[in-house]
N, C-alpha and C positions, 0 to 999 in steps of 0.2 A: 504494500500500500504506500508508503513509505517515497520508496522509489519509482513509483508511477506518479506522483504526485510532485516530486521533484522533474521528474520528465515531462510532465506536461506541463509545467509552470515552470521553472524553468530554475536552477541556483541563482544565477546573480538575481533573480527578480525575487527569489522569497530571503535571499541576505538584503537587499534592499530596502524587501519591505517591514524587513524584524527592524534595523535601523530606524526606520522610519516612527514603528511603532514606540523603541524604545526614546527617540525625540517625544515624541507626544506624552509619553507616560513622564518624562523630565518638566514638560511644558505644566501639567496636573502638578507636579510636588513642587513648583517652583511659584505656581498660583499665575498660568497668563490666561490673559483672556482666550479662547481656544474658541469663542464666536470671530474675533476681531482676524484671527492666526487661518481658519478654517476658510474668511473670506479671501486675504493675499493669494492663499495657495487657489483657489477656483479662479481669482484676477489674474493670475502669473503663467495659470494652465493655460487661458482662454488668449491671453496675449504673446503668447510663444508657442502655440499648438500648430499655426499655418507655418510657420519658421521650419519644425520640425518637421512636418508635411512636405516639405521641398528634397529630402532625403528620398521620399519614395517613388519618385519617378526615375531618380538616379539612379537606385538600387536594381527597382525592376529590368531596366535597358541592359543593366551589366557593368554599368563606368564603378559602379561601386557608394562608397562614402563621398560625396559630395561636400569638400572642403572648402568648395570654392563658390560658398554658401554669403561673401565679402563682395560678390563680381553682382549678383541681384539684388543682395540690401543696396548698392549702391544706386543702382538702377530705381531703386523706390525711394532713396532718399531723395534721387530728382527730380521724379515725377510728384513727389511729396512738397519741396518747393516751389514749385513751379504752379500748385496749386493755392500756396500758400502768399507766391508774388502775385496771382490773381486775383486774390482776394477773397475765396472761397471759403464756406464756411457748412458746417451743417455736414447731412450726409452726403450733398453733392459736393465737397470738399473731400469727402472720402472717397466716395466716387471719383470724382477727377483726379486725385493724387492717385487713384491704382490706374483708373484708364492712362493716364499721362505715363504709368512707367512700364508700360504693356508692352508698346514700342519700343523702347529703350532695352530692357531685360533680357524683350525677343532678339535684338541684335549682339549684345553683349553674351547671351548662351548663344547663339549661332556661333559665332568665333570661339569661345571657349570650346564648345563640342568638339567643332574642327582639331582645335589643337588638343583634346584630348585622345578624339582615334587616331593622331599618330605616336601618341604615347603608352597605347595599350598596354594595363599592368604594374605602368606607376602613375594612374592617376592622382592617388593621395599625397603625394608625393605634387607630383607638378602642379595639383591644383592649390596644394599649401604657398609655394611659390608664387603661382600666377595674383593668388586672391590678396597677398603683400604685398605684391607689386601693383597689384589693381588699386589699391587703399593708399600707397605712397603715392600714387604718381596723381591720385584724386586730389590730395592734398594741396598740390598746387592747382588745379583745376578750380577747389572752390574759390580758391582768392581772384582766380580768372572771369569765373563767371559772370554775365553782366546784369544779376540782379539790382531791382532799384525800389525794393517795397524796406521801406526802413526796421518791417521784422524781422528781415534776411541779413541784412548789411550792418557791417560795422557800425559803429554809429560816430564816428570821429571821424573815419575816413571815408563814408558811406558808399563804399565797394566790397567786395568781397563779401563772403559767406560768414557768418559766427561760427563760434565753436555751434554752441548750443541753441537752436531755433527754436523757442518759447510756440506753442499751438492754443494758448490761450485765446479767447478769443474768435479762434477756428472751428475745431474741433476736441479738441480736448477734452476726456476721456466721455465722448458721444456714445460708444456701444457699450461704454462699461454703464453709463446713468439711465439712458434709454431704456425705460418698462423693466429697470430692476426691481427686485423687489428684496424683503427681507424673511427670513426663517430662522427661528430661533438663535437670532442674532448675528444671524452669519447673511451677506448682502451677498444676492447671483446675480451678478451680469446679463443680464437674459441676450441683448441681441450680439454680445462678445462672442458669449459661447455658440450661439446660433449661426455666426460667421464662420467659427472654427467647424463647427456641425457641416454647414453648408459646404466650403470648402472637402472637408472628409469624405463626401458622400460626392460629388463633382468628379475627385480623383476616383473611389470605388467603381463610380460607374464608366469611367474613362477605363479603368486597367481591366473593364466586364468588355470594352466595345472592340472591333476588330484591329484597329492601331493597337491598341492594349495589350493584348493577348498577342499581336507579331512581335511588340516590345519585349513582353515577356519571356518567347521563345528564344529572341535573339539573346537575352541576356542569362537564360540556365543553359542554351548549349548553341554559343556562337556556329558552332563545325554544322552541328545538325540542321540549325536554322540557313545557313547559307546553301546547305545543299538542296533544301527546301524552295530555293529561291530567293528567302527574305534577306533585304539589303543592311546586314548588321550594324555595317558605319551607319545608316540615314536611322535606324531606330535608337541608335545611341544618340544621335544630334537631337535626334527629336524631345528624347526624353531629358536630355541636359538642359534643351530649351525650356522645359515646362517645370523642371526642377529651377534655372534662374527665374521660373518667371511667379513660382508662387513663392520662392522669397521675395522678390521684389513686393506684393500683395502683402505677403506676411512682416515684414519690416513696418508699413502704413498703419497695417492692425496692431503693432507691436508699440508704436510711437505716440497713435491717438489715445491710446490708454496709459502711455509712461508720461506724457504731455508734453513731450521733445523730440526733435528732430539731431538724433547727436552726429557731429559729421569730423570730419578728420579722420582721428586714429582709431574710433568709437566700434567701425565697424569689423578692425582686424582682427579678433580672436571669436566673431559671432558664430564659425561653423562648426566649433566646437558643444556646445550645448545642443546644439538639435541634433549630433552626431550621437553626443553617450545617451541622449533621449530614447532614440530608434532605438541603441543596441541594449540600452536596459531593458524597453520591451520586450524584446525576443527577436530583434531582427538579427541577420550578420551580414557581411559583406555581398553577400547573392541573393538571399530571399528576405522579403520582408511581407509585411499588411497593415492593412491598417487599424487593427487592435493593437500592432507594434508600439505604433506612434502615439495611441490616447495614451497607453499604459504608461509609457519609457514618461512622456510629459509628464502626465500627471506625478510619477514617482519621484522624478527629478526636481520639480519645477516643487514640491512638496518640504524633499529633504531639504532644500536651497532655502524655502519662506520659516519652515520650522524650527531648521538650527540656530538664526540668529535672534530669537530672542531669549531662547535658553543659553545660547554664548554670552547678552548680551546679560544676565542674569547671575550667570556661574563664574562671570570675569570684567565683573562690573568696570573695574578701574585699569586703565591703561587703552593701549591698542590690541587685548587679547582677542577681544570677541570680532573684530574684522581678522584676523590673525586666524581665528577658527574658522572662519565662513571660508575664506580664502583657499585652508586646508580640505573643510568638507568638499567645495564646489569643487576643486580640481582632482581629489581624491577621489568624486565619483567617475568623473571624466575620465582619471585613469584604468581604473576599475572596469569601466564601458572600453574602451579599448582593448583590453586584455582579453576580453571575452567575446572578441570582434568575431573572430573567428568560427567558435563552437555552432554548431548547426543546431537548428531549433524547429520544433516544428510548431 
């Protein structure tokens, strides 16, 4: 019993979840609010859940871990501006900041694809690269840009981009207030989670339709698929394109609810979290689904909201308890790594 239960759920997912547990039972003897603690982690799930969804296209085609998860958020921080130098507000400010980075994303994964099927094998590898290089060489880009709305621009030299783009005003946190409501002290999101839902179900029924299923083939047995006919470069392009392009959406979703647009160096370690996401699920490098990605989010996006106020609790004084967050977040990530590997069903 034992061991059929481990099999189907998976080790890293029940050491996770005992972690998990044993945070919350710290949270009870330490006396936190666990209405207040209960909500972050459903606001945290809902606004890093599309992030993590951009994994799953990548997976399915065969390029693998999508690290290069920095080349779309970027793509959505400017169609996110660009909304924002319009003046747009409301849900058609969300709307236009994802349609505006639609274009953009789909050009930006066109070109990464490409140079990824001539790297076949060390994606992770080149995409860790490309996605630094993408995020350095952006850097000067924002100072370039010719925004002129004064929530964009410096305001002494009134050119260039801020670090930090305030959405006050805009849209700022619109899906997270929108028809929430409350239960037993704990505030849901309703059309946050309803986006992440939506999106979820978009992808399901795309990897159900016949692109999907050739994706698929092409990416459990490249040899078998080609002899088949199917053109395994064009299924990898494709699925890299739709992998940049719901980070790009997913950055939008991610920012309206943090209430920032962070740009610079903000976006270069982001494809890490939606990576150990997936693979706490039960994804691995070849197969994934999408109970991978609720599960891995929710675990992750959970351990992450709950250990810093028992850090912040257990090590009141000094710089401990950023000291611990630091350690948990990256301890999970490594953890999700390690187990990249193991096949899951």
């Amino acid at each position: 019993m034992k061991q059929s239960l481990i099999a189907r759920v998976g080790l890293p997912r029940i050491i996770i979840f005992a972690f998990l547990l044993l945070l919350l039972a710290l949270c009870v003897l330490t006396k936190q609010d666990l209405g207040a603690i209960t909500g972050d982690v459903i606001v945290r799930f809902g606004m890093n859940g599309i992030l993590a969804l951009s994994m799953f296209p990548s997976i399915l085609c065969g390029a693998g871990l999508n690290f290069g998860v920095p080349i779309g958020v970027i793509a959505g921080l400017v169609g996110g501006l660009l909304s924002v130098e319009f003046g747009m507000t409301g849900f058609g400010g969300v709307a236009a900041a994802c349609l505006f980075s639609v274009p953009i994303a789909v050009a930006f994964g066109y070109l990464y694809g490409k140079l990824l099927n001539t790297v076949k094998g060390n994606e992770i590898v080149v995409g860790n690269y490309i996605s630094y290089a993408a995020v350095s060489l952006m850097c000067i880009f924002w100072l370039l840009m010719p925004f002129t709305n004064p929530a964009i621009t410096w305001p002494i030299r009134g050119t260039g981009v801020r670090t930090t783009v305030t959405l006050e005003g805009f849209y700022d946190g619109l899906l997270n207030d929108t028809l929430s409501f409350t239960v037993l002290g704990v505030k849901i999101p309703t059309l946050l989670l309803a986006a992440f839902a939506l999106a979820c179900v978009l992808i399901w029924l795309f990897s159900r339709s016949k692109t999907g299923l050739l994706m698929k083939a092409a990416g459990e047995n490249p040899m078998y698929a080609a002899a088949a006919g199917i053109s395994v470069d064009a299924m990898r392009l494709k699925g890299i394109i739709l992998s940049t392009l719901l980070a790009a959406v997913g950055i939008v979703i991610y920012s309206q609810s943090y209430g920032f647009y962070q740009l610079y160096n903000a976006p270069l370690n982001m494809a890490f979290a939606p990576v150990a996401a997936v693979l706490l699920g039960g994804a691995t490098t070849r197969t994934v689904k999408i109970r991978h990605v609720i599960i891995g989010t929710f675990l992750f996006q959970a351990i992450i909201t709950v250990a810093m106020p028992v850090a912040n609790q257990l090590a009141p004084d000094g710089g401990l308890a950023e000291v611990a967050r630091i350690i948990v977040s990256n301890g999970i990530i490594l953890y999700a790594l390690m187990q990249s590997g193991g096949e899951r069903k």
